[in-house]
PDB file as gemmi writes it, atoms N, CA and C in Angstrom:
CRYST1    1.000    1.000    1.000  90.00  90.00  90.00 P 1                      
ATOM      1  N   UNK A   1      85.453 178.911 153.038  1.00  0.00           N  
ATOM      2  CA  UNK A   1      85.252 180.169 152.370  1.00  0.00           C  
ATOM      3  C   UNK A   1      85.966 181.267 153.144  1.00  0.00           C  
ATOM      4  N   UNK A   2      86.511 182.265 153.036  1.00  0.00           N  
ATOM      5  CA  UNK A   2      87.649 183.263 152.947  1.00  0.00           C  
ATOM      6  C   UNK A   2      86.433 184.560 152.989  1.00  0.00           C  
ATOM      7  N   UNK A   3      86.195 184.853 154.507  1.00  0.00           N  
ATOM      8  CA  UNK A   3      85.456 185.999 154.548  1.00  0.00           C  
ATOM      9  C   UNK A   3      85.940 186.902 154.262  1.00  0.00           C  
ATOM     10  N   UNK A   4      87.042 187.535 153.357  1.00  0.00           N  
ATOM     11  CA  UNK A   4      87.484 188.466 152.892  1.00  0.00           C  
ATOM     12  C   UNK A   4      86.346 188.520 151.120  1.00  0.00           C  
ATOM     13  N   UNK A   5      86.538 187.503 150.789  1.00  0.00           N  
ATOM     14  CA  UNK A   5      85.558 187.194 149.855  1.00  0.00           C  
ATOM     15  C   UNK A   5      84.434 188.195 149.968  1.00  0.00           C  
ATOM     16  N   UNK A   6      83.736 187.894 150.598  1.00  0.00           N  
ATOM     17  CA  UNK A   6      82.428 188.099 151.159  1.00  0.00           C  
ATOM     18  C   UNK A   6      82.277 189.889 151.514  1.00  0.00           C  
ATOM     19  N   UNK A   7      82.020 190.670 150.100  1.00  0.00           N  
ATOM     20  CA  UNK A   7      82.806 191.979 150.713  1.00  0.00           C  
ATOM     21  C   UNK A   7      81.399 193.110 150.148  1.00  0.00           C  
ATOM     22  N   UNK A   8      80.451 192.349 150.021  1.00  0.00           N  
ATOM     23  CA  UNK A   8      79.146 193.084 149.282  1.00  0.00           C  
ATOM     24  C   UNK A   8      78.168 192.393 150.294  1.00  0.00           C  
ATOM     25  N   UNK A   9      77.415 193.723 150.814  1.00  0.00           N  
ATOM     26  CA  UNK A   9      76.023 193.390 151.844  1.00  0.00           C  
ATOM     27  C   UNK A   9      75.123 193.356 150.659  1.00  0.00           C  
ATOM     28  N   UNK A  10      74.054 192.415 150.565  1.00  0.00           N  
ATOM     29  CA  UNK A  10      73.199 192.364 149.713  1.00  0.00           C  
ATOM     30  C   UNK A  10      71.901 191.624 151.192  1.00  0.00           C  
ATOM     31  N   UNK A  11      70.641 192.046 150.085  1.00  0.00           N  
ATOM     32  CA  UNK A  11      69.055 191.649 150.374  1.00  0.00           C  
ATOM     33  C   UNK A  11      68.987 190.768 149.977  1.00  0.00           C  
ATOM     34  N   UNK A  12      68.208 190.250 151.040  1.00  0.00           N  
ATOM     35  CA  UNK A  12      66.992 189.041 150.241  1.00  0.00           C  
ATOM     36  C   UNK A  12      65.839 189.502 150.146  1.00  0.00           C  
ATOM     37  N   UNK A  13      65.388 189.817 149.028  1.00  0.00           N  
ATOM     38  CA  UNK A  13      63.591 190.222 149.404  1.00  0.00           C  
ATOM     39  C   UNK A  13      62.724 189.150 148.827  1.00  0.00           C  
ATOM     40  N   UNK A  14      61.896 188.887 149.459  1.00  0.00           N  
ATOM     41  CA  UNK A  14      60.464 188.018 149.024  1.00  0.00           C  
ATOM     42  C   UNK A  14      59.678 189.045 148.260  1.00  0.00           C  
ATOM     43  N   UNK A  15      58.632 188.806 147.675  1.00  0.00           N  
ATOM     44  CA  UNK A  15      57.471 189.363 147.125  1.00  0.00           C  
ATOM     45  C   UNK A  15      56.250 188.777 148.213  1.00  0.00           C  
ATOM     46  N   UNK A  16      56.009 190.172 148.721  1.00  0.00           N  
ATOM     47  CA  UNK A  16      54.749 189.848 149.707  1.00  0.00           C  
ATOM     48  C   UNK A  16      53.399 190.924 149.879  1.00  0.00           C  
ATOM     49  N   UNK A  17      51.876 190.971 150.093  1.00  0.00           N  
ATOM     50  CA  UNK A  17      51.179 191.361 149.894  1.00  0.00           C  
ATOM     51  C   UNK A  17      49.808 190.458 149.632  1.00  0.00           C  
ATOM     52  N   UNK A  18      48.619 191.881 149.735  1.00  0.00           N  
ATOM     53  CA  UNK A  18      47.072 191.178 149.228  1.00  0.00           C  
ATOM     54  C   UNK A  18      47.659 190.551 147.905  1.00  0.00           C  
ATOM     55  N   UNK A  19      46.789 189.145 147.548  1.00  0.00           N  
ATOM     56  CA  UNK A  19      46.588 189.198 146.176  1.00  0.00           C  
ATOM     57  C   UNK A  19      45.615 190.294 145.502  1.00  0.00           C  
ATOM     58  N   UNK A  20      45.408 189.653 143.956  1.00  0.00           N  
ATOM     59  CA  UNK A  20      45.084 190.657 143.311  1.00  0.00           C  
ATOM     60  C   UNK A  20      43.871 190.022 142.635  1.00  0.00           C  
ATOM     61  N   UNK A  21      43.024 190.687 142.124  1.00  0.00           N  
ATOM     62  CA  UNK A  21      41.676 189.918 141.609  1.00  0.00           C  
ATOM     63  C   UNK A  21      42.075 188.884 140.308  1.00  0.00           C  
ATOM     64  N   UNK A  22      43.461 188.623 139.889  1.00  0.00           N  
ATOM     65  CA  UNK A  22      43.534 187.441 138.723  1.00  0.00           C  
ATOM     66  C   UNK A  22      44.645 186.881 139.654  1.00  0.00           C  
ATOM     67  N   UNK A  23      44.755 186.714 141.173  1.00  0.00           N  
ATOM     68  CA  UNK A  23      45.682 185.999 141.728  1.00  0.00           C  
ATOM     69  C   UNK A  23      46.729 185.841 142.263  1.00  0.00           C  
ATOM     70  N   UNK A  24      47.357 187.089 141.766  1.00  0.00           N  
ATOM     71  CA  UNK A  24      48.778 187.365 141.937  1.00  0.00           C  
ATOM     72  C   UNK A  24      49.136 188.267 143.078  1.00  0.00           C  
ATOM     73  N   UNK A  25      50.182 188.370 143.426  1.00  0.00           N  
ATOM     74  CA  UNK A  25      50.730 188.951 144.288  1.00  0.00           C  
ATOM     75  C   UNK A  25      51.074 190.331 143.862  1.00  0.00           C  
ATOM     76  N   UNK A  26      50.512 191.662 144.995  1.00  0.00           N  
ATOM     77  CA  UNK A  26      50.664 192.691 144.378  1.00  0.00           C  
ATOM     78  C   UNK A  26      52.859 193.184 144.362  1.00  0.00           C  
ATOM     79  N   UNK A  27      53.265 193.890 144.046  1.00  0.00           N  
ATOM     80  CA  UNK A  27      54.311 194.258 143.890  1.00  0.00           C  
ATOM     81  C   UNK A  27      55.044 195.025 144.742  1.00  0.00           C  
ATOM     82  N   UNK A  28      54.813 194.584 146.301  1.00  0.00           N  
ATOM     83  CA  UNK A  28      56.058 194.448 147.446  1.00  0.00           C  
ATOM     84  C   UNK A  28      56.566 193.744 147.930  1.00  0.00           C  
ATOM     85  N   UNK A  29      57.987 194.501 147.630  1.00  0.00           N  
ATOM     86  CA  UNK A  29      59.206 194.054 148.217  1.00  0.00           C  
ATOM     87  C   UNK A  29      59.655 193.919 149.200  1.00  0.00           C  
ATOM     88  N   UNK A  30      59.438 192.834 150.251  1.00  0.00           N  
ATOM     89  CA  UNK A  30      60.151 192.726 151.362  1.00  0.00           C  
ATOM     90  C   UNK A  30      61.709 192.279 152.104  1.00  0.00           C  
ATOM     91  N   UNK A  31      62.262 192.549 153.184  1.00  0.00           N  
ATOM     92  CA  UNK A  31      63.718 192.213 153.012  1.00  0.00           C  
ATOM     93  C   UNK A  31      63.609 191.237 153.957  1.00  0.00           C  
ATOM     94  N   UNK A  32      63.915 189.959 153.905  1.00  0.00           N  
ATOM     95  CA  UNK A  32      63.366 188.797 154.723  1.00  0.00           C  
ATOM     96  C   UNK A  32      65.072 188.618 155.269  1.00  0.00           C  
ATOM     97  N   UNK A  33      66.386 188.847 154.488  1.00  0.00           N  
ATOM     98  CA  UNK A  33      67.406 189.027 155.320  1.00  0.00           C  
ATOM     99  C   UNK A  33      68.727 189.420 154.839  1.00  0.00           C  
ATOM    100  N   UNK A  34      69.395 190.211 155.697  1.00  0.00           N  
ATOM    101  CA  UNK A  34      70.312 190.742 155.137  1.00  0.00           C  
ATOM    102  C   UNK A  34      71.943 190.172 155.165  1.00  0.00           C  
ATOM    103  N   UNK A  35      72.816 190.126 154.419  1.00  0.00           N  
ATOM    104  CA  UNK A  35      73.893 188.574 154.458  1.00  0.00           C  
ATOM    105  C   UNK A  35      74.954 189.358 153.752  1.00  0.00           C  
ATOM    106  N   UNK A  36      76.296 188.877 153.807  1.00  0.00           N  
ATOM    107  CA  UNK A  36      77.529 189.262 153.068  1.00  0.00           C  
ATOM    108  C   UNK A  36      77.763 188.072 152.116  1.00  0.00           C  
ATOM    109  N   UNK A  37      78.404 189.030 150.879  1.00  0.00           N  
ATOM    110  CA  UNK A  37      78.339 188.085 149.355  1.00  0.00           C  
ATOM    111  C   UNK A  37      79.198 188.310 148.835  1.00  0.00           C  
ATOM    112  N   UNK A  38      79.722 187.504 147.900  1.00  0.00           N  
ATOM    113  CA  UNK A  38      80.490 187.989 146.457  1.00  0.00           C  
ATOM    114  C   UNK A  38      79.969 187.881 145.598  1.00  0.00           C  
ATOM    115  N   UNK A  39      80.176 189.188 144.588  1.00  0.00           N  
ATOM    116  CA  UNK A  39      79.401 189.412 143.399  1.00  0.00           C  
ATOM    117  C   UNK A  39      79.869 189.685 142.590  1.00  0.00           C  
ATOM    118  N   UNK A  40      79.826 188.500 141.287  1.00  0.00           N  
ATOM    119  CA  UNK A  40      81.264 188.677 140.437  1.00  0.00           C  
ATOM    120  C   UNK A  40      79.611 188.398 139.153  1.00  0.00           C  
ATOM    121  N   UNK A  41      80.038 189.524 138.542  1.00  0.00           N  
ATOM    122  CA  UNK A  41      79.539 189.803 137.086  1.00  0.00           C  
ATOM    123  C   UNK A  41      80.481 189.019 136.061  1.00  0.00           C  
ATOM    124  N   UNK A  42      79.917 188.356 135.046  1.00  0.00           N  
ATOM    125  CA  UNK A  42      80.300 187.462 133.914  1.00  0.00           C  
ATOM    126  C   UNK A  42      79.397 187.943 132.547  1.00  0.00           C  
ATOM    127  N   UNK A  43      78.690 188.095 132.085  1.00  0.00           N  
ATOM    128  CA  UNK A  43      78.681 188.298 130.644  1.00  0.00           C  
ATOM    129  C   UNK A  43      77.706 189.672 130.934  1.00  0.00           C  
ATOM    130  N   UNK A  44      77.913 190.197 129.906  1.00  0.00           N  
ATOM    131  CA  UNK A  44      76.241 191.461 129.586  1.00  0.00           C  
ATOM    132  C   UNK A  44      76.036 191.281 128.063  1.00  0.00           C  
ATOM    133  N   UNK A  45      74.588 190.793 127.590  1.00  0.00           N  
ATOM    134  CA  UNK A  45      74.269 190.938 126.406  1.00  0.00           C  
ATOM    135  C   UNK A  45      73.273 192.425 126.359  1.00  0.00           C  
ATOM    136  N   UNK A  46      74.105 192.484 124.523  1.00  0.00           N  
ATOM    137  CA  UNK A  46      73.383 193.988 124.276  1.00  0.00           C  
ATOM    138  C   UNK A  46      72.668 193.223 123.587  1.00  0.00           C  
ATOM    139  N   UNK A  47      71.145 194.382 123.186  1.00  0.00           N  
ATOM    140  CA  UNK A  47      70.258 194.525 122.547  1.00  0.00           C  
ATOM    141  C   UNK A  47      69.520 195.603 122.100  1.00  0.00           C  
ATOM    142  N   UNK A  48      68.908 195.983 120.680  1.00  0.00           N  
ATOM    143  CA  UNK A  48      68.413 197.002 120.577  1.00  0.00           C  
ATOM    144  C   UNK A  48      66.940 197.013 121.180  1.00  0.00           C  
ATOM    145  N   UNK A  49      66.086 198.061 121.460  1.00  0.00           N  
ATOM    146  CA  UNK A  49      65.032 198.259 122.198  1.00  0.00           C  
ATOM    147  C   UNK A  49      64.791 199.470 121.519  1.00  0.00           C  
ATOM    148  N   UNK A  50      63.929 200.184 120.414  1.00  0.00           N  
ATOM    149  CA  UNK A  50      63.454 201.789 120.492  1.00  0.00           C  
ATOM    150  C   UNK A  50      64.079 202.214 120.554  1.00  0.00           C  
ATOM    151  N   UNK A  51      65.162 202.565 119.428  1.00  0.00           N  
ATOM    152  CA  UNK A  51      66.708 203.049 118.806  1.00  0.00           C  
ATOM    153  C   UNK A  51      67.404 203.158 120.427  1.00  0.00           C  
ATOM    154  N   UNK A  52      67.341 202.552 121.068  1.00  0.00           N  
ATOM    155  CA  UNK A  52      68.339 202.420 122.555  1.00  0.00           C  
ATOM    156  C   UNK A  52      68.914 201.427 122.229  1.00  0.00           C  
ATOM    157  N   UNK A  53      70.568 201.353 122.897  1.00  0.00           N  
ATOM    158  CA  UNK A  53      70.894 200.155 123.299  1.00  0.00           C  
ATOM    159  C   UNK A  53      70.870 199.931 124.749  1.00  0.00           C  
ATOM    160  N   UNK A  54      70.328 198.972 125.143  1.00  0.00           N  
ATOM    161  CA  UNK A  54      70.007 198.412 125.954  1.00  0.00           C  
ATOM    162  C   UNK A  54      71.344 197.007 126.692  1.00  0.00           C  
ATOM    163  N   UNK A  55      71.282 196.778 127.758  1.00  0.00           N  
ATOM    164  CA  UNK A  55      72.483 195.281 128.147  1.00  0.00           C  
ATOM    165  C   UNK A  55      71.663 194.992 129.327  1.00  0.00           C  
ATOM    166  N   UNK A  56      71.727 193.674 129.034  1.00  0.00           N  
ATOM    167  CA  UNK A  56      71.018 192.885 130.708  1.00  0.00           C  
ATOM    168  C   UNK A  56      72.604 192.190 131.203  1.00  0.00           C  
ATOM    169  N   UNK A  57      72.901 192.521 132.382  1.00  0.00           N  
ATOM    170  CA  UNK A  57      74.091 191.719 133.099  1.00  0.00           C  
ATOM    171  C   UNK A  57      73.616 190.461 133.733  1.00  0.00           C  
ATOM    172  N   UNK A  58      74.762 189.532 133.320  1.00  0.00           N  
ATOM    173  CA  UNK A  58      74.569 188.350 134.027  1.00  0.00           C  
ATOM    174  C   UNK A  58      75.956 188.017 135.214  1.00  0.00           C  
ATOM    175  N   UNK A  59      75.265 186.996 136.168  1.00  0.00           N  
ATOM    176  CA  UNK A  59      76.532 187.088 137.089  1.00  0.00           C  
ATOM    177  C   UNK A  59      76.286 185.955 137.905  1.00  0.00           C  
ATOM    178  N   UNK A  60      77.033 185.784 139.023  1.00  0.00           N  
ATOM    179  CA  UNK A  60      76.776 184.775 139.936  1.00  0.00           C  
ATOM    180  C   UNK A  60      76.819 185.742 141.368  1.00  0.00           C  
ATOM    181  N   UNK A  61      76.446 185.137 142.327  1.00  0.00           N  
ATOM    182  CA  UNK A  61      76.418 185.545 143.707  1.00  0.00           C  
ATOM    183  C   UNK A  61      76.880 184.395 144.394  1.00  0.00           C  
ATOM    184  N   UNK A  62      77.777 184.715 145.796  1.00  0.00           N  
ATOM    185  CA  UNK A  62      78.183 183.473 146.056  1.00  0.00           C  
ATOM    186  C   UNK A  62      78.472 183.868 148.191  1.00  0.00           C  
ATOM    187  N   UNK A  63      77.655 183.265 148.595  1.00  0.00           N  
ATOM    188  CA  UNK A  63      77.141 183.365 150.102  1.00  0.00           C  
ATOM    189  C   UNK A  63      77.339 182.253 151.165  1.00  0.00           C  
ATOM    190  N   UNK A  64      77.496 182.413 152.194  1.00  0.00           N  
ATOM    191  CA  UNK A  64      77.228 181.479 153.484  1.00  0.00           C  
ATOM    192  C   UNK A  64      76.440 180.893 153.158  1.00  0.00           C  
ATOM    193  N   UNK A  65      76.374 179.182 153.202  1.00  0.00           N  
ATOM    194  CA  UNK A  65      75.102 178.432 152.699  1.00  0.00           C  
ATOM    195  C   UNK A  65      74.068 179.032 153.577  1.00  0.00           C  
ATOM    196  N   UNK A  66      73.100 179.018 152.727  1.00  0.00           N  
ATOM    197  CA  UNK A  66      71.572 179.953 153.463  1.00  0.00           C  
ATOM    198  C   UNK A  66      70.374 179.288 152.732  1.00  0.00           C  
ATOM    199  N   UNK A  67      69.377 178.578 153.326  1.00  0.00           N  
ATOM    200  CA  UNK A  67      68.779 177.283 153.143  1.00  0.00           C  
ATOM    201  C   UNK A  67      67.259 178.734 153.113  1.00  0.00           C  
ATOM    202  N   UNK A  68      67.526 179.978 153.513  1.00  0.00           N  
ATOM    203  CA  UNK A  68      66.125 180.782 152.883  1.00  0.00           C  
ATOM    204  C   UNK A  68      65.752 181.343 151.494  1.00  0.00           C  
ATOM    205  N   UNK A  69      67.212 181.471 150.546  1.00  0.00           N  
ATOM    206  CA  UNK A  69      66.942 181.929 149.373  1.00  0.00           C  
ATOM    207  C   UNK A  69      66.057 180.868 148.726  1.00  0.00           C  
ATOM    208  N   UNK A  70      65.150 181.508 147.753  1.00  0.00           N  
ATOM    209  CA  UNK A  70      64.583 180.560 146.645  1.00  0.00           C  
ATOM    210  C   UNK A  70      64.786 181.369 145.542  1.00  0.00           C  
ATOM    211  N   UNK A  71      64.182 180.818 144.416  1.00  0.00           N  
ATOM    212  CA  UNK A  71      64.041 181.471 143.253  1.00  0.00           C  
ATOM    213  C   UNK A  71      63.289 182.191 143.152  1.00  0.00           C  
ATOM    214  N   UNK A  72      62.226 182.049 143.614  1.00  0.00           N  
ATOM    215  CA  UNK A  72      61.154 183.642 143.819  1.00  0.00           C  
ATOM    216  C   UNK A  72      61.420 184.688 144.596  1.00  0.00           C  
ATOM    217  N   UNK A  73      62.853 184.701 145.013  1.00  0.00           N  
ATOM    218  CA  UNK A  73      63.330 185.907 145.669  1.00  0.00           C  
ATOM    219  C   UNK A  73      64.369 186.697 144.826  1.00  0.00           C  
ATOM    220  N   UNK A  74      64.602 187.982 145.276  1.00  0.00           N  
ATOM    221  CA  UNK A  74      65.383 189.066 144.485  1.00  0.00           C  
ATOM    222  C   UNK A  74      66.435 189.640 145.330  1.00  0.00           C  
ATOM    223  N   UNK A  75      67.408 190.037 144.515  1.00  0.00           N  
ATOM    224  CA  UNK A  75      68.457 190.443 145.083  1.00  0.00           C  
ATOM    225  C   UNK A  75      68.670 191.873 145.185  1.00  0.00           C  
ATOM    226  N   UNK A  76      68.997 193.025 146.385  1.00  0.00           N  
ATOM    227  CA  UNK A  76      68.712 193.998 146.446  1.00  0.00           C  
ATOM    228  C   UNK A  76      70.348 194.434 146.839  1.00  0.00           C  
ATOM    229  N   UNK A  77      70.913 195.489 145.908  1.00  0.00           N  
ATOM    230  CA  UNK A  77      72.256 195.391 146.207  1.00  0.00           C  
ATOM    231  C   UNK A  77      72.454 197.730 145.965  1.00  0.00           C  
ATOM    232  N   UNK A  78      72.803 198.148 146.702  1.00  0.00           N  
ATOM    233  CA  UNK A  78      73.221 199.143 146.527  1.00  0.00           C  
ATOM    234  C   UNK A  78      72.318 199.832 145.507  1.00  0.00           C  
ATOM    235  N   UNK A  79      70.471 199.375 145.950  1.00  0.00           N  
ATOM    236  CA  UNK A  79      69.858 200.199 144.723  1.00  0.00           C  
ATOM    237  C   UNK A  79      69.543 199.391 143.325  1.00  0.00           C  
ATOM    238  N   UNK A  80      70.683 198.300 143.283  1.00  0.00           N  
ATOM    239  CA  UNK A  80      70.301 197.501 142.195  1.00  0.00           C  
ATOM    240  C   UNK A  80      69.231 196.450 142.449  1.00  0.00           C  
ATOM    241  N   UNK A  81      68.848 196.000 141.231  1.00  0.00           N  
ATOM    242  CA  UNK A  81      67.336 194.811 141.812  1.00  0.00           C  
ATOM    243  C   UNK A  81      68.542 193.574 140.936  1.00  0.00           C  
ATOM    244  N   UNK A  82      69.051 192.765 141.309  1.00  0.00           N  
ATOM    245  CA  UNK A  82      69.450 191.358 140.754  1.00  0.00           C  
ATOM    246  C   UNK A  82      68.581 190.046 140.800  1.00  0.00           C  
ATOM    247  N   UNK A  83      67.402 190.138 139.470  1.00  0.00           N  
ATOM    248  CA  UNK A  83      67.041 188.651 138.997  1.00  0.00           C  
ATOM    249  C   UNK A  83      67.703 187.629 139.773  1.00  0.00           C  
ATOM    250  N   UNK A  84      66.912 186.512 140.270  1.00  0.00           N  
ATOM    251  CA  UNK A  84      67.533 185.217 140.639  1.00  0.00           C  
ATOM    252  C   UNK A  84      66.995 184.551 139.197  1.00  0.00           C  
ATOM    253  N   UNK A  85      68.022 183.783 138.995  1.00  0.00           N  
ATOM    254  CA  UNK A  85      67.797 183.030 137.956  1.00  0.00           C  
ATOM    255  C   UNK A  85      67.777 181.797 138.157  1.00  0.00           C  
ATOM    256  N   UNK A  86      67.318 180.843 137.657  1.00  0.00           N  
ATOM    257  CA  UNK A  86      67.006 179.183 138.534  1.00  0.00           C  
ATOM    258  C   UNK A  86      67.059 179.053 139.873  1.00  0.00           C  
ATOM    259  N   UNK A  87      67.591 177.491 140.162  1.00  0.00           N  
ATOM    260  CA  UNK A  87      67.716 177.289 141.843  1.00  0.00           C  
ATOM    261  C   UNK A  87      68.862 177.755 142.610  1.00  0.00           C  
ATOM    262  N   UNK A  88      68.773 178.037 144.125  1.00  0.00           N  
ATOM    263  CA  UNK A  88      69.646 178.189 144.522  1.00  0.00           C  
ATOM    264  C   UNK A  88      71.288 177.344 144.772  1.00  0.00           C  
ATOM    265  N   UNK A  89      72.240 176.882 144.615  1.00  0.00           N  
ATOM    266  CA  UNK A  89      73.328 176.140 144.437  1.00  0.00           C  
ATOM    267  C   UNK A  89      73.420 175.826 145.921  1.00  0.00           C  
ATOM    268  N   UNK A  90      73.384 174.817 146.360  1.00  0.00           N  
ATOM    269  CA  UNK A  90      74.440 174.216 147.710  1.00  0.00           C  
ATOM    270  C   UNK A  90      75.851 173.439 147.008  1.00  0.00           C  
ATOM    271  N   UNK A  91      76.558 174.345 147.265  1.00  0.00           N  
ATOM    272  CA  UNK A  91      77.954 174.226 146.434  1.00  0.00           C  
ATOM    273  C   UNK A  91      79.238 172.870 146.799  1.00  0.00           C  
ATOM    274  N   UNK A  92      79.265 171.881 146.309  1.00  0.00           N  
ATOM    275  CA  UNK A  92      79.700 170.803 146.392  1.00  0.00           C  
ATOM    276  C   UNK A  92      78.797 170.122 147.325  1.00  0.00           C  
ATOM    277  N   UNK A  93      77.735 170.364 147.843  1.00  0.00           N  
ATOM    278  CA  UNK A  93      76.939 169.790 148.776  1.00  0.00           C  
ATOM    279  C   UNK A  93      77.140 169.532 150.327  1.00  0.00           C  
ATOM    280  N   UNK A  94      77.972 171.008 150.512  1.00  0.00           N  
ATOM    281  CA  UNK A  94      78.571 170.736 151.265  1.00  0.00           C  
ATOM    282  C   UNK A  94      78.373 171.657 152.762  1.00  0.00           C  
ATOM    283  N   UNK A  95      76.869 171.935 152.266  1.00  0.00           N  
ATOM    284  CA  UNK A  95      76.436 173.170 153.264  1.00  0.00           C  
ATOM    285  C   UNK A  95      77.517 174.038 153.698  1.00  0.00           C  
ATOM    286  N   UNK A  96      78.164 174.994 152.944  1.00  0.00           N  
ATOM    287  CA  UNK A  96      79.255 175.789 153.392  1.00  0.00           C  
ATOM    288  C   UNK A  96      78.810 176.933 152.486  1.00  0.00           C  
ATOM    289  N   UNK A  97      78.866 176.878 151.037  1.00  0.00           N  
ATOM    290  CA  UNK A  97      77.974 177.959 150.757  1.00  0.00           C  
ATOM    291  C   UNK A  97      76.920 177.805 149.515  1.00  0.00           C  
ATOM    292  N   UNK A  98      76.711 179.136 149.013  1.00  0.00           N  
ATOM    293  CA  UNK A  98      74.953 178.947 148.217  1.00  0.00           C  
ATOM    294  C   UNK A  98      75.430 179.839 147.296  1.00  0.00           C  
ATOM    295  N   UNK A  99      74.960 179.446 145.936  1.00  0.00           N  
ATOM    296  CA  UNK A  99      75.666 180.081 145.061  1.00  0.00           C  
ATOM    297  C   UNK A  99      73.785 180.398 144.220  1.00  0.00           C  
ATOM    298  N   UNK A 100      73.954 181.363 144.027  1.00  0.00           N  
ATOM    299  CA  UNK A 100      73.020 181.993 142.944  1.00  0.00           C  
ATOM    300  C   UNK A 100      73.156 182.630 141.490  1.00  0.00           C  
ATOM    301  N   UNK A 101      72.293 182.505 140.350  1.00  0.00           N  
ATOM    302  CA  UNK A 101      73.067 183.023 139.218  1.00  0.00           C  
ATOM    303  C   UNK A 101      72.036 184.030 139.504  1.00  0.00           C  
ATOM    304  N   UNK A 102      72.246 185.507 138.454  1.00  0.00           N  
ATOM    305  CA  UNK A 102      71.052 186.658 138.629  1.00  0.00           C  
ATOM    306  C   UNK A 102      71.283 187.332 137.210  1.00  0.00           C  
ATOM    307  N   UNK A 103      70.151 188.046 136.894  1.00  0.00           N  
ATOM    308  CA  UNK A 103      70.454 188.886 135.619  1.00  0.00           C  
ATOM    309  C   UNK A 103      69.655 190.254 136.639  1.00  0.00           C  
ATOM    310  N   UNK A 104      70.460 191.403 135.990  1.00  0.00           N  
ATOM    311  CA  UNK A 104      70.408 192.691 135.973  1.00  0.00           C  
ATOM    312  C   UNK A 104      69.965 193.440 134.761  1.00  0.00           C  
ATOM    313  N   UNK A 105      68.615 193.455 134.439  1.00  0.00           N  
ATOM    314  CA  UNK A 105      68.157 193.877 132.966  1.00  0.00           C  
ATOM    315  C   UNK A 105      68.096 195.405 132.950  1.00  0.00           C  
ATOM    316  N   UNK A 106      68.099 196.074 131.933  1.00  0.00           N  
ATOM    317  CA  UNK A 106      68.554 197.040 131.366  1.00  0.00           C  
ATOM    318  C   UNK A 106      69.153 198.035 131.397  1.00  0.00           C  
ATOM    319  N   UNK A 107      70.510 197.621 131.935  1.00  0.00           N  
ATOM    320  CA  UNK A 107      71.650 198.656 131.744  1.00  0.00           C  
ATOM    321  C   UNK A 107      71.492 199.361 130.549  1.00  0.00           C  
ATOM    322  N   UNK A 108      71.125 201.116 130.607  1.00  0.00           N  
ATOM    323  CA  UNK A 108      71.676 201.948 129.533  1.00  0.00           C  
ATOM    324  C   UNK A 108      73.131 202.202 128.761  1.00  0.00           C  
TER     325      UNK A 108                                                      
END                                                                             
């Protein structure tokens, strides 16, 4: 991998906190670690919402293999929150890097 690539600092945050009286985890964001990425956006679907149009972006992320991301973690980028979407990728299996897909919901 071509650390020129690698040209966006992004978060990892967990969801951490008391639970909550039906179980759940209350709604903080922690930054468990901070890593250089490429972040290449691929589709945005529109949709209407309450005469708005609305677009959720979809994309991939693509990192130093890193064996801490999961899917219950979020991506924190310049203010943006990036959805992890399924599992994390070990890319040809080759522990070199970790590829993530993410959605970015509601772009105005």
């Amino acid at each position: 991998m071509r650390a020129g690539r690698l040209r966006h600092r992004i978060e990892i945050q967990e969801r951490q906190g008391p639970k909550n009286l039906l179980g759940g985890v209350s709604d903080n964001w922690v930054t468990i670690a901070t890593v250089w990425a490429s972040i290449e956006p691929m589709t945005i679907k529109d949709y209407l919402s309450s005469d708005a149009q609305i677009a959720d972006l979809h994309g991939k992320i693509v990192m130093r293999f890193n064996q801490i991301i999961r899917s219950d973690h979020r991506i924190l980028y310049e203010g943006r929150i990036l959805e992890i979407q399924g599992q994390p990728i070990n890319l040809g299996q080759r522990n070199k890097e970790t590829q993530v897909m993410y959605i970015e919901r509601g772009l105005a």
